[in-house]
N, CA, C and O of each residue as an XYZ file, in Angstrom:
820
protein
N      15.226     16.689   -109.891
C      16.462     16.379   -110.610
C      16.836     17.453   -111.614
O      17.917     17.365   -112.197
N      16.008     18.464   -111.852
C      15.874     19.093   -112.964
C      17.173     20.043   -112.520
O      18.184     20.300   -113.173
N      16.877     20.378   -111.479
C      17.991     21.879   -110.977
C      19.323     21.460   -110.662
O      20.261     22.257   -110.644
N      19.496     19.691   -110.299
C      20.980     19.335   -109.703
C      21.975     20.000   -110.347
O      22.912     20.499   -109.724
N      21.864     20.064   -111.592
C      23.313     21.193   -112.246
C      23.562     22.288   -111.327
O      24.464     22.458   -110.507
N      22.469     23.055   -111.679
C      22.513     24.261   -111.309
C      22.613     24.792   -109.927
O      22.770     25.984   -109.664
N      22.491     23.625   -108.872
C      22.300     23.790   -107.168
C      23.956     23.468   -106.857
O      24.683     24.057   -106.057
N      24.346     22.169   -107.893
C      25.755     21.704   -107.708
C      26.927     22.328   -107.315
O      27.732     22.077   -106.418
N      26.827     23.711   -108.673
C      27.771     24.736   -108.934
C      27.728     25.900   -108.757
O      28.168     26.842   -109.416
N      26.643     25.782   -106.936
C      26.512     26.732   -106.304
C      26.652     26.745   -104.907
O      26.515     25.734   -104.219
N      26.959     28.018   -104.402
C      27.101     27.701   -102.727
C      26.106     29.086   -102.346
O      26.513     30.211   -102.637
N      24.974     28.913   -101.771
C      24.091     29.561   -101.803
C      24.057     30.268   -100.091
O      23.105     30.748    -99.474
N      25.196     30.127    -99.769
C      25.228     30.599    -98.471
C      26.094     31.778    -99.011
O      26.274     32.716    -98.234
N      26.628     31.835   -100.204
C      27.504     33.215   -100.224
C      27.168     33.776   -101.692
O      27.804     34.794   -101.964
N      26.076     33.201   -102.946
C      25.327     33.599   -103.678
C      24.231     34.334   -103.483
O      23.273     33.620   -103.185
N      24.032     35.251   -103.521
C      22.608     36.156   -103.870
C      21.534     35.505   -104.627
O      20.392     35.960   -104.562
N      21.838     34.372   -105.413
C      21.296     33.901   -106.694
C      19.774     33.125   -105.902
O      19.758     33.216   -104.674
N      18.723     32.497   -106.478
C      18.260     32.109   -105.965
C      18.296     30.492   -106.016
O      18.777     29.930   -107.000
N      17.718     29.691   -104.813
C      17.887     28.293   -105.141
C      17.125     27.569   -105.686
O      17.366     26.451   -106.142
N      15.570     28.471   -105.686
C      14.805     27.903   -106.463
C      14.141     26.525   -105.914
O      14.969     25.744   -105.447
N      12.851     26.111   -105.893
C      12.277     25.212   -105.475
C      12.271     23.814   -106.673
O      12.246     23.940   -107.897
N      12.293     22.919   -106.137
C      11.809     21.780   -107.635
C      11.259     22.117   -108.249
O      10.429     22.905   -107.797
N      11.224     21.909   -109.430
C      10.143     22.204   -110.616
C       9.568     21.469   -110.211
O       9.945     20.505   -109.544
N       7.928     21.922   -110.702
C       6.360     20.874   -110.434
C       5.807     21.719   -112.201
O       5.089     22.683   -112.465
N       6.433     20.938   -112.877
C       5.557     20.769   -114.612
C       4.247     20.932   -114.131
O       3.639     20.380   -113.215
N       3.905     21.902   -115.029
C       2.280     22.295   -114.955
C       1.837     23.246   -116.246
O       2.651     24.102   -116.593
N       0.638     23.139   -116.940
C       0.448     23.917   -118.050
C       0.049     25.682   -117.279
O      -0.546     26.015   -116.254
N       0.658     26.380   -118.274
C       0.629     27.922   -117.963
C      -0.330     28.832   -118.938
O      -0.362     28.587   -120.144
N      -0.885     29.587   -118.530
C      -1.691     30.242   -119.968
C      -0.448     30.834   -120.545
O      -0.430     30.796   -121.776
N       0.766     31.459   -119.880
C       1.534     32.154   -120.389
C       3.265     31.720   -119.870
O       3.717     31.882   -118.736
N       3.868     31.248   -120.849
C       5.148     30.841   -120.319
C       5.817     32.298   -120.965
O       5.541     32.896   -122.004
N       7.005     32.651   -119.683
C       8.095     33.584   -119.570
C       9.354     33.513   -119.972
O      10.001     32.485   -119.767
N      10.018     34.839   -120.752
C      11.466     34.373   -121.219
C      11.952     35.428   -120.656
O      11.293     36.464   -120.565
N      13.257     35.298   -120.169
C      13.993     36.481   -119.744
C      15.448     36.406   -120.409
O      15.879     35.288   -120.689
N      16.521     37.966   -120.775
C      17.384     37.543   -121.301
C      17.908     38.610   -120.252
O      17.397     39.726   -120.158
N      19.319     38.038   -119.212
C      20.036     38.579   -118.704
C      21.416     39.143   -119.069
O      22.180     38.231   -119.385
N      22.080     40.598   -119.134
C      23.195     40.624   -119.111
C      24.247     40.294   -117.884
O      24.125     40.618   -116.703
N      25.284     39.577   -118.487
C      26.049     38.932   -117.185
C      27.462     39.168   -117.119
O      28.110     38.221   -117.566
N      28.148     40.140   -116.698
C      29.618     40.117   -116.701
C      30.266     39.838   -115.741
O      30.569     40.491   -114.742
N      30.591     38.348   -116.211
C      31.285     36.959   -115.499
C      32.926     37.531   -115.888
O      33.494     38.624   -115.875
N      33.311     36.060   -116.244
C      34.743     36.104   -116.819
C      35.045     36.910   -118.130
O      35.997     37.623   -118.448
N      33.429     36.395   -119.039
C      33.940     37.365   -120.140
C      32.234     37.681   -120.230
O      31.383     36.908   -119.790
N      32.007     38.723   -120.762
C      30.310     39.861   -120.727
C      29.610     38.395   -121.959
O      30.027     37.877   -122.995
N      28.186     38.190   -120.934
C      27.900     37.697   -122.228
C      25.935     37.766   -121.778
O      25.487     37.993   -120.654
N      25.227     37.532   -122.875
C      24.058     37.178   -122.555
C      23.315     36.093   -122.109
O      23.646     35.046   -122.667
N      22.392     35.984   -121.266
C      21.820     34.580   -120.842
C      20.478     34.364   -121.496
O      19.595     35.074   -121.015
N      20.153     33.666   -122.345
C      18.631     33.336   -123.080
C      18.203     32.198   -122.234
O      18.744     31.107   -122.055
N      16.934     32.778   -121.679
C      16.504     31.887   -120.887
C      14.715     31.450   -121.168
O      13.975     32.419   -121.004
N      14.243     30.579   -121.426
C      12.718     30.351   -122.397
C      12.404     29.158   -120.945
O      13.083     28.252   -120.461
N      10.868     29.800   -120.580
C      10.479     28.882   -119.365
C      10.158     27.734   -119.801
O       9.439     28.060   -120.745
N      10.173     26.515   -119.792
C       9.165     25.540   -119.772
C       9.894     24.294   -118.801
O      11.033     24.115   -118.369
N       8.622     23.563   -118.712
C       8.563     22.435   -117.486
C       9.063     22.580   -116.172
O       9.739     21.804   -115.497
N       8.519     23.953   -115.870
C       9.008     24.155   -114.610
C       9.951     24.542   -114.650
O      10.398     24.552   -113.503
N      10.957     25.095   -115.650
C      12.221     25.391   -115.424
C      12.621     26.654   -116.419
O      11.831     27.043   -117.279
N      13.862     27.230   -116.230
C      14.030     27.821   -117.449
C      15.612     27.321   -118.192
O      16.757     27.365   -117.742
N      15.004     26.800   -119.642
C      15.899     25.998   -120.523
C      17.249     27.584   -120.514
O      16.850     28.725   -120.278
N      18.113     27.405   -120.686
C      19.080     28.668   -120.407
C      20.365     28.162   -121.754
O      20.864     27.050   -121.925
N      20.570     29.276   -122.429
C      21.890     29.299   -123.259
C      22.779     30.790   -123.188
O      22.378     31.950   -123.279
N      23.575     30.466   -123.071
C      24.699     32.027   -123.299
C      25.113     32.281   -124.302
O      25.627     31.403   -124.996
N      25.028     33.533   -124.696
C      24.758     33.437   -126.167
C      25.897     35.210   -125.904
O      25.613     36.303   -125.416
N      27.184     34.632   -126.539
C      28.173     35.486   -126.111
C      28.111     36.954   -126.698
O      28.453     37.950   -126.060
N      27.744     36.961   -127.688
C      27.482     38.347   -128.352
C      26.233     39.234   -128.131
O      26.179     40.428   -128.426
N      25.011     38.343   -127.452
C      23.956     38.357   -127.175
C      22.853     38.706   -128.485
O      23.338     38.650   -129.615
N      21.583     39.015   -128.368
C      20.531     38.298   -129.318
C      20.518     39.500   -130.643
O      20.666     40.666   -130.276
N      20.371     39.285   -131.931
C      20.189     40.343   -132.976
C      18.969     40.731   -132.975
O      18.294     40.474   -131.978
N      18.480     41.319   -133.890
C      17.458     41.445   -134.654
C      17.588     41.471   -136.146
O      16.707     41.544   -137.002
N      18.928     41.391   -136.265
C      19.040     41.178   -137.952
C      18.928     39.480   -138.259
O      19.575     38.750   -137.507
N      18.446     39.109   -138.907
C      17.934     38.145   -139.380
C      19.242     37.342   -139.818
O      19.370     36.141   -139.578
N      20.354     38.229   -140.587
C      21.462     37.697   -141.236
C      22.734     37.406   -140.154
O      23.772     36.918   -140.599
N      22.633     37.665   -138.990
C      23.145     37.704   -137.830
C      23.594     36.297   -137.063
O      23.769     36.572   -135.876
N      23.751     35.407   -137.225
C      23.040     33.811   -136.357
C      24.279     33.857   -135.376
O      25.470     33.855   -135.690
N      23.654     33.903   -133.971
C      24.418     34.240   -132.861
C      24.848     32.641   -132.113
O      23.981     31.775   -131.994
N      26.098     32.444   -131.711
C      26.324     31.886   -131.369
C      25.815     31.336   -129.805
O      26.342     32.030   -128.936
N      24.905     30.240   -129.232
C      24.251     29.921   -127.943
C      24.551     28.190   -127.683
O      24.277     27.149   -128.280
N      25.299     28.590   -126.387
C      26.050     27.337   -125.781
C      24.739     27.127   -125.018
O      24.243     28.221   -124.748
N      24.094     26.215   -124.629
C      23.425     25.295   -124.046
C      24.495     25.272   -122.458
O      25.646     24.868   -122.293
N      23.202     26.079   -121.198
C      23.924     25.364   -120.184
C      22.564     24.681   -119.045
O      21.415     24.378   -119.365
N      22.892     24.643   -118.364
C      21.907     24.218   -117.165
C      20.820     24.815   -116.775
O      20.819     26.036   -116.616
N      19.544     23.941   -116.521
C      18.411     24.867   -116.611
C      18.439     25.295   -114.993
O      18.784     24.541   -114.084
N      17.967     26.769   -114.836
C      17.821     27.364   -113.734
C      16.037     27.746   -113.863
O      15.138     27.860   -114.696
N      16.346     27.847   -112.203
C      14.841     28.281   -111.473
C      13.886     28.894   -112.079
O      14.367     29.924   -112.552
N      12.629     28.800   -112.353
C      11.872     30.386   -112.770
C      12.088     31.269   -111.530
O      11.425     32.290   -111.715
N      12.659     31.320   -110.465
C      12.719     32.508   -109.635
C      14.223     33.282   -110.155
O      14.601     34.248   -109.492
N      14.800     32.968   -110.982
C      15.869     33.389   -111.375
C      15.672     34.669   -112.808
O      16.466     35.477   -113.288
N      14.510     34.398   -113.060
C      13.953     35.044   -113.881
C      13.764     36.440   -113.787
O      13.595     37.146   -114.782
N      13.792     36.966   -112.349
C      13.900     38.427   -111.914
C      15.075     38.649   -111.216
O      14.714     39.569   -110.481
N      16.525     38.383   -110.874
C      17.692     37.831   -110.423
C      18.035     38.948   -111.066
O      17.818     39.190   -112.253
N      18.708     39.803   -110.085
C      19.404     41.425   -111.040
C      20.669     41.811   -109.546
O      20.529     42.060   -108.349
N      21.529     41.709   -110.237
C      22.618     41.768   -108.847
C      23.801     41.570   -108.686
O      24.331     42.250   -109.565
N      24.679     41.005   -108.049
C      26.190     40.657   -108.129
C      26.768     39.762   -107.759
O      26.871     39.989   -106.553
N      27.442     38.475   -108.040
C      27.672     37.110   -108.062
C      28.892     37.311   -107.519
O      29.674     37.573   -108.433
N      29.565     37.313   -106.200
C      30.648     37.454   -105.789
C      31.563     36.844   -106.081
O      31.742     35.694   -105.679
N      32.575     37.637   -107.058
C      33.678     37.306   -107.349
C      34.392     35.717   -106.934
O      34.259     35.606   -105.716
N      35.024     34.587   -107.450
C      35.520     33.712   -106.984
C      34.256     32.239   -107.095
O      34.460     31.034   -107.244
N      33.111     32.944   -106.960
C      31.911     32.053   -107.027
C      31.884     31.878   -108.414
O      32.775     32.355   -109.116
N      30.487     30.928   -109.106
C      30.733     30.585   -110.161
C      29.395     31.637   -110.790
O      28.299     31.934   -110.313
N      30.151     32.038   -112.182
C      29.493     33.014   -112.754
C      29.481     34.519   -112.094
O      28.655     35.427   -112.183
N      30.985     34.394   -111.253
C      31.210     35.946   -110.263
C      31.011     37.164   -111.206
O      31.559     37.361   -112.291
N      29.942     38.079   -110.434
C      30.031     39.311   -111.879
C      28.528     39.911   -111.773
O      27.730     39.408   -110.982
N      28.280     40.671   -112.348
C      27.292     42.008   -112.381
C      26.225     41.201   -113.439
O      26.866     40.661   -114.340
N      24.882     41.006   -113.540
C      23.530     40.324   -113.447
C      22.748     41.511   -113.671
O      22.385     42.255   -112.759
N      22.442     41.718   -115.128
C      21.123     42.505   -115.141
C      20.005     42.075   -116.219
O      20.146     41.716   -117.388
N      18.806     42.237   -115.405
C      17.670     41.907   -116.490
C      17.402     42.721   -117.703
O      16.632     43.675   -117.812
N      18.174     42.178   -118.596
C      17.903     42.952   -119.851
C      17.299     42.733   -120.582
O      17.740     43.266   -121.601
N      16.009     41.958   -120.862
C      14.707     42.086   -120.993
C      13.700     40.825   -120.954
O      14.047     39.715   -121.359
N      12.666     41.046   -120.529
C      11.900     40.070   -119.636
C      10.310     40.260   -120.935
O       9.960     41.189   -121.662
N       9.742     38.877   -120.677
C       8.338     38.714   -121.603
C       7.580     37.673   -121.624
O       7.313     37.165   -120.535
N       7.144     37.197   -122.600
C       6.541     35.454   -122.568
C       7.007     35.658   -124.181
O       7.404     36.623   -124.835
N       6.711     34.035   -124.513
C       6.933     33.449   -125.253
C       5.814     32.215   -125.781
O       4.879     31.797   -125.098
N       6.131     31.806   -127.018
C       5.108     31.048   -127.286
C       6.094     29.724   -128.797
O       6.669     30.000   -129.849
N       5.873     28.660   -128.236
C       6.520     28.199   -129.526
C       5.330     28.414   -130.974
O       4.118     28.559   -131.132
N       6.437     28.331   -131.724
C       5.715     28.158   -133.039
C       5.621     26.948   -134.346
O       6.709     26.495   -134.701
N       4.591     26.516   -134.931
C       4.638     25.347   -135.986
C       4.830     24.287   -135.056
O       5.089     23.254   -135.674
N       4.806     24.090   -133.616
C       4.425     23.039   -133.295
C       3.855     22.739   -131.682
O       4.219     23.720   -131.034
N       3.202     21.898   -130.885
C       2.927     21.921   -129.847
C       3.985     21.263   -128.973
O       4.083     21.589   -127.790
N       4.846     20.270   -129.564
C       5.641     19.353   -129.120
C       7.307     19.641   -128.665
O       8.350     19.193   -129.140
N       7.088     20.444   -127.708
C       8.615     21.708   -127.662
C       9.735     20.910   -127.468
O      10.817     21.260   -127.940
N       9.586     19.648   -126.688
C      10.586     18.245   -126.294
C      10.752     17.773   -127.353
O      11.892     17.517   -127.740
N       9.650     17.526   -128.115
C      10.447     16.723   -129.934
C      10.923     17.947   -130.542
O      11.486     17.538   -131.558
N      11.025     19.141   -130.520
C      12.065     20.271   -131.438
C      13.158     20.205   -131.235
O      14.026     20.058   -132.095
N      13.395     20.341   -129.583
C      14.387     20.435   -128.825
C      15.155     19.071   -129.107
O      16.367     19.095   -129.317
N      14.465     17.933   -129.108
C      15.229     16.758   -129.141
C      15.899     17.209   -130.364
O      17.098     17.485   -130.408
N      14.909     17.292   -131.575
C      15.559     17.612   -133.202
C      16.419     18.356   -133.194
O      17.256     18.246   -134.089
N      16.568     19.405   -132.197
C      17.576     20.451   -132.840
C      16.751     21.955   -133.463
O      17.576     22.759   -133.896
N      15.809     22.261   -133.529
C      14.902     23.404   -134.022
C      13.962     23.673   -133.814
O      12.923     23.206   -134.280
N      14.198     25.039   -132.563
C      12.696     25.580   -132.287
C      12.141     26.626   -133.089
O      13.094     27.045   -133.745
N      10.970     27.366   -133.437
C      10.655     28.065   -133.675
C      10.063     28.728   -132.621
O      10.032     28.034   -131.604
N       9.529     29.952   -132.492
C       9.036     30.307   -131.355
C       8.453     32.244   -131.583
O       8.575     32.730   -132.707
N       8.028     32.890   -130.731
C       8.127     34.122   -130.972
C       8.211     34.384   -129.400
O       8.058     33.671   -128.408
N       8.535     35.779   -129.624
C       8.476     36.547   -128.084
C       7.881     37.934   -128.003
O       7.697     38.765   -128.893
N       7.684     37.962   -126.998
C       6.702     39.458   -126.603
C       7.339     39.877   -125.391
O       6.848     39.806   -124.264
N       8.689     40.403   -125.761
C       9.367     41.213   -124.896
C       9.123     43.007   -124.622
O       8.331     43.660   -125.302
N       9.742     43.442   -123.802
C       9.991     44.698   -124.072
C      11.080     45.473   -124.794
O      11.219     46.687   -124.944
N      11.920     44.301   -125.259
C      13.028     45.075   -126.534
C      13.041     43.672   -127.765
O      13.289     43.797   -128.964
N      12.817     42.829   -127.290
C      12.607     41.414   -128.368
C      11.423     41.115   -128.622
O      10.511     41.080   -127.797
N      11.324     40.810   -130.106
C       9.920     40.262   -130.193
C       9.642     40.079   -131.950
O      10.090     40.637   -132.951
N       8.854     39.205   -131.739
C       8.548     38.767   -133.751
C       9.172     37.081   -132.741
O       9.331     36.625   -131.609
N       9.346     36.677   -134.597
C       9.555     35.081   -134.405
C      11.249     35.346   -134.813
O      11.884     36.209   -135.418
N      11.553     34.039   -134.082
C      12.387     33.379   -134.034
C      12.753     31.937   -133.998
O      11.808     31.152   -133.919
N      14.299     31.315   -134.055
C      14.522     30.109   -133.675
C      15.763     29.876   -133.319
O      16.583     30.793   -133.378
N      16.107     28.666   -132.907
C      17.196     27.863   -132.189
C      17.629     27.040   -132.997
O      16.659     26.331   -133.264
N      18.650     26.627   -133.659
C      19.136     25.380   -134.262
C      20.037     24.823   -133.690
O      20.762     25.572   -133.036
N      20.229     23.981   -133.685
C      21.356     23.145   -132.865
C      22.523     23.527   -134.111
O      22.196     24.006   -135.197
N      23.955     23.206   -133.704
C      24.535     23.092   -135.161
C      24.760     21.800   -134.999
O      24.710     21.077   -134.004
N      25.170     21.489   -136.777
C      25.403     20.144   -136.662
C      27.184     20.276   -136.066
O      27.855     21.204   -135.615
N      27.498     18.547   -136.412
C      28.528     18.179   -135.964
C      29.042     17.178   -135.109
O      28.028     16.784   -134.533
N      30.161     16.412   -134.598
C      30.322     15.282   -133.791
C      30.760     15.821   -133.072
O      31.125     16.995   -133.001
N      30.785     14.776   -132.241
C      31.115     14.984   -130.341
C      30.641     15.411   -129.490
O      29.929     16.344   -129.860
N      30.598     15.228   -128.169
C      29.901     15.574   -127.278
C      29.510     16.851   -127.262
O      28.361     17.280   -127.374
N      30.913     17.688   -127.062
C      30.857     19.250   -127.230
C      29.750     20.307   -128.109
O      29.262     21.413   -127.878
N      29.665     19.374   -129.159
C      28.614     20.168   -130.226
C      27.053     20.028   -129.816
O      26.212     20.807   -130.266
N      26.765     19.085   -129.019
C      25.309     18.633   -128.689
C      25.260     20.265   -127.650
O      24.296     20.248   -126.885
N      25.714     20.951   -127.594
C      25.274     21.873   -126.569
C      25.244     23.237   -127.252
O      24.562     24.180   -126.850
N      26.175     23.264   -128.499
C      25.878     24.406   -129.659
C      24.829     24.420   -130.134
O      24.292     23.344   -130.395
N      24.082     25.817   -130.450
C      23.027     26.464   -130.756
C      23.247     27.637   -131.639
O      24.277     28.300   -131.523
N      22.228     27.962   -132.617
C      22.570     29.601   -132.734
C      20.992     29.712   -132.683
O      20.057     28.929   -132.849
N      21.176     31.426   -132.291
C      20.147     31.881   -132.151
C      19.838     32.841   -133.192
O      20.346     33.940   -132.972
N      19.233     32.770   -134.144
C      18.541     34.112   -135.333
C      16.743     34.079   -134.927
O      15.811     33.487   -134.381
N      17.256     35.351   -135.778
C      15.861     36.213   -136.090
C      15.143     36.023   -136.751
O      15.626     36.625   -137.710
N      13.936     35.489   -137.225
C      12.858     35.616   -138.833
C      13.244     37.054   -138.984
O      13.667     37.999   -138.318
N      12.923     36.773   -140.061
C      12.317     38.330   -141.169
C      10.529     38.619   -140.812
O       9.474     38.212   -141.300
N      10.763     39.178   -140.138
C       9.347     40.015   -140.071
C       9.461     41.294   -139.360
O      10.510     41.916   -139.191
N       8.345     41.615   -138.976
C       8.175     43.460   -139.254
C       9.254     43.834   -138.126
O       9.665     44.994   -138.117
N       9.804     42.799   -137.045
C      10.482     43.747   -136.106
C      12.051     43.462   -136.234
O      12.840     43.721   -135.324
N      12.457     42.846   -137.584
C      13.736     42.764   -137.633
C      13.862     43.990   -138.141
O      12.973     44.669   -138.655
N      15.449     44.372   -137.924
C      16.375     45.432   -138.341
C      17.351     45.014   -138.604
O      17.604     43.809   -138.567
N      18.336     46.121   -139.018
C      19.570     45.812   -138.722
C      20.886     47.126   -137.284
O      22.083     47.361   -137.123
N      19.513     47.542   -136.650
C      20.318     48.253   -135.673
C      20.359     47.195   -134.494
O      19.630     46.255   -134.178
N      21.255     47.620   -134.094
C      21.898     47.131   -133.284
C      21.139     47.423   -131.865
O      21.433     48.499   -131.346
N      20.155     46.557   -131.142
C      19.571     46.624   -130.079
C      20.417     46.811   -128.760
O      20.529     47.874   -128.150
N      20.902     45.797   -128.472
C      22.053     46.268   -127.564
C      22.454     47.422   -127.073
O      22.432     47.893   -125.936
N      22.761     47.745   -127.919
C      23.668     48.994   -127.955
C      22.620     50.301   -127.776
O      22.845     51.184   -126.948
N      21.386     50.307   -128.709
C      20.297     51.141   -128.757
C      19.619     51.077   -127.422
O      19.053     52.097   -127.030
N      19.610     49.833   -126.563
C      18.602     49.805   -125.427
C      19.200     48.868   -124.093
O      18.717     47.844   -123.609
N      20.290     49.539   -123.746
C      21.360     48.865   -122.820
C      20.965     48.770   -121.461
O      21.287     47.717   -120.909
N      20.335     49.622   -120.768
C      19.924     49.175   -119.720
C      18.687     48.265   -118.832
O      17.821     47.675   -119.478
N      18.693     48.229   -117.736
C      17.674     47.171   -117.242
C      16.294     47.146   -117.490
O      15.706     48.216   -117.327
N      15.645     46.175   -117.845
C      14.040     46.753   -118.119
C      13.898     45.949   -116.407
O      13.620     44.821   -116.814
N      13.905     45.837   -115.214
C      13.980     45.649   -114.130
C      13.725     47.080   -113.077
O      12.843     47.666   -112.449
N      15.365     47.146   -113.451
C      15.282     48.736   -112.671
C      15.656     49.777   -112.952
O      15.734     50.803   -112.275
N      16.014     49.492   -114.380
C      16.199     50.870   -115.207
C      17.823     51.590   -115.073
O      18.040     52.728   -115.489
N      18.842     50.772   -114.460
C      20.004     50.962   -114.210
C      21.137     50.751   -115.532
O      20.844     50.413   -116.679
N      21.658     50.868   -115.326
C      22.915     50.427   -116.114
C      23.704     49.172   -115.243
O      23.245     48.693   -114.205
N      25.072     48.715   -115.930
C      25.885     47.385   -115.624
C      26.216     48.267   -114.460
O      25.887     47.818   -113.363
N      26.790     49.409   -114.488
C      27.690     50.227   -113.659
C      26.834     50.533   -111.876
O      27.226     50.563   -110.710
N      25.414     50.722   -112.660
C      24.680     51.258   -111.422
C      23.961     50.128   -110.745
O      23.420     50.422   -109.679
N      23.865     49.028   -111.117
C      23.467     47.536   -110.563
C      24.714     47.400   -109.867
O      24.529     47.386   -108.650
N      26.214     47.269   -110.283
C      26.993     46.725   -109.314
C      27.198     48.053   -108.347
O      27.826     47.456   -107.472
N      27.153     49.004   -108.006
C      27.383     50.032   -107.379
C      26.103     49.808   -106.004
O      26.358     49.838   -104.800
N      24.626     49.573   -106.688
C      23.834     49.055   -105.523
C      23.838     48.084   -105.253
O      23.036     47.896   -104.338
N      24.600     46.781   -105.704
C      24.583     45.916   -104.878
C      26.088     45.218   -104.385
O      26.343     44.014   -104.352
N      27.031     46.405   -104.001
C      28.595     45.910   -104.046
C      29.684     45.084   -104.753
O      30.710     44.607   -104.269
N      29.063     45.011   -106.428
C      29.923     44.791   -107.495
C      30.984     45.834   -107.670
O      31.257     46.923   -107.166
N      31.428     45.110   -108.519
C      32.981     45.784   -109.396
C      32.437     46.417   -110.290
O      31.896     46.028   -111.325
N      32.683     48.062   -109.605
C      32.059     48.800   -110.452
C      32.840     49.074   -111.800
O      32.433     48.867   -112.943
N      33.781     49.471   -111.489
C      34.861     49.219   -112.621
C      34.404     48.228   -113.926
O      33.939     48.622   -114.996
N      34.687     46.752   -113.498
C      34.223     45.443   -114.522
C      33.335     46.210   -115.097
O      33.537     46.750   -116.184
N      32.134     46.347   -114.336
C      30.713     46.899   -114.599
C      30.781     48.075   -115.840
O      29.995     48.246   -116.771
N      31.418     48.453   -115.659
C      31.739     49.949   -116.702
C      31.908     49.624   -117.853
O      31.369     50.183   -118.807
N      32.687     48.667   -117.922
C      33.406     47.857   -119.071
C      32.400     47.319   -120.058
O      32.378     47.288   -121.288
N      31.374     46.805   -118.886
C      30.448     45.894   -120.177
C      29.194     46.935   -120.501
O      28.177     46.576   -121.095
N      29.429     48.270   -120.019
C      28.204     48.913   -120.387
C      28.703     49.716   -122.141
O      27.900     50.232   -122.918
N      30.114     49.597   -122.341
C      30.651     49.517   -123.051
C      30.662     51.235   -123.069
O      29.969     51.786   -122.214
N      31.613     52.285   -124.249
C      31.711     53.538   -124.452
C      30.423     54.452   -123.718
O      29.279     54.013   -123.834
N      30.672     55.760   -122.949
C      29.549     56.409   -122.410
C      29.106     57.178   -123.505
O      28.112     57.896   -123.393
């Protein structure tokens, strides 16, 4: 039941994406986070943190800081596959989420201050750290407050203050794939994206 979102608002006979098997919950010595760049309708980042078989996923439009004073805006969407976790490629236009897919950086993760990741999540506040290849130190998730349905799916995502915050701008400093080492431009070019779009979100050469 875990994936029905995500299988729903897909047609996998003309997606590249993967479909991913049921989740089967199982303890890991090491759970995986991956954060994808995605230029859909509008360029945005995908934060994706493994657990229960799945990976919990938010888009987080500006994508992740390292400045601490930063708190990034992360919509809550549907959890996808852990085989989606290495997913670097091109979502054909017209499909949902049509657009250029690159792994922009992959690691594990570990929550923090508590064992109980379903009661944070229920609360509204994870703590956590990561051991990426461009992210890493602690962090967290807050829900924001607020009424209505709509808001139960708002998040922001900041940084702690510790040794690996800054205030440069990662993004921008370390733009291409830790996958295959491409750019937006050279992912859709090998796999018959809009190279053009693609250009766009790699932003000024």
């Amino acid at each position: 039941m875990a994936l029905t979102r995500y299988k729903a608002k897909r047609n996998f006979d003309l997606t590249p994406e993967p479909a991913g098997a049921e989740p089967e919950p199982h303890a890991r010595a090491a759970l995986s986070f991956v954060v994808q760049k995605h230029a859909a309708s509008r360029l945005h980042y995908d934060f994706r943190l493994e657990w229960n078989g799945v990976l919990l996923s938010w888009a987080v439009p500006k994508g992740p800081s390292l400045d601490p004073s930063q708190k990034r805006l992360a919509m809550a969407v549907e959890d996808h596959p852990l085989e989606y976790g290495s997913f670097e490629g091109t979502i054909p236009e017209g499909e949902y989420g049509g657009g250029t897919v690159m792994v922009w950086d992959t690691g594990t993760w570990e929550p923090e201050g508590t064992d109980d990741v379903d009661a944070a999540l229920t609360q509204g506040e994870l703590k956590f750290a990561l051991h990426g290849k461009k992210l890493r130190g602690s962090w967290v998730l807050v829900r924001t407050r607020g009424m209505g349905k709509s808001n139960a799916a708002s998040w922001l995502l900041i940084k702690h203050r510790d040794r690996y915050a800054t205030a440069d701008d990662i993004a921008a400093a370390k733009p291409k794939s830790v996958l295959s080492r491409r750019s937006m431009a050279g992912i859709a070019r090998a796999h018959g994206g809009d190279v053009e779009k693609a250009s766009q979100a790699d932003g000024p050469a």
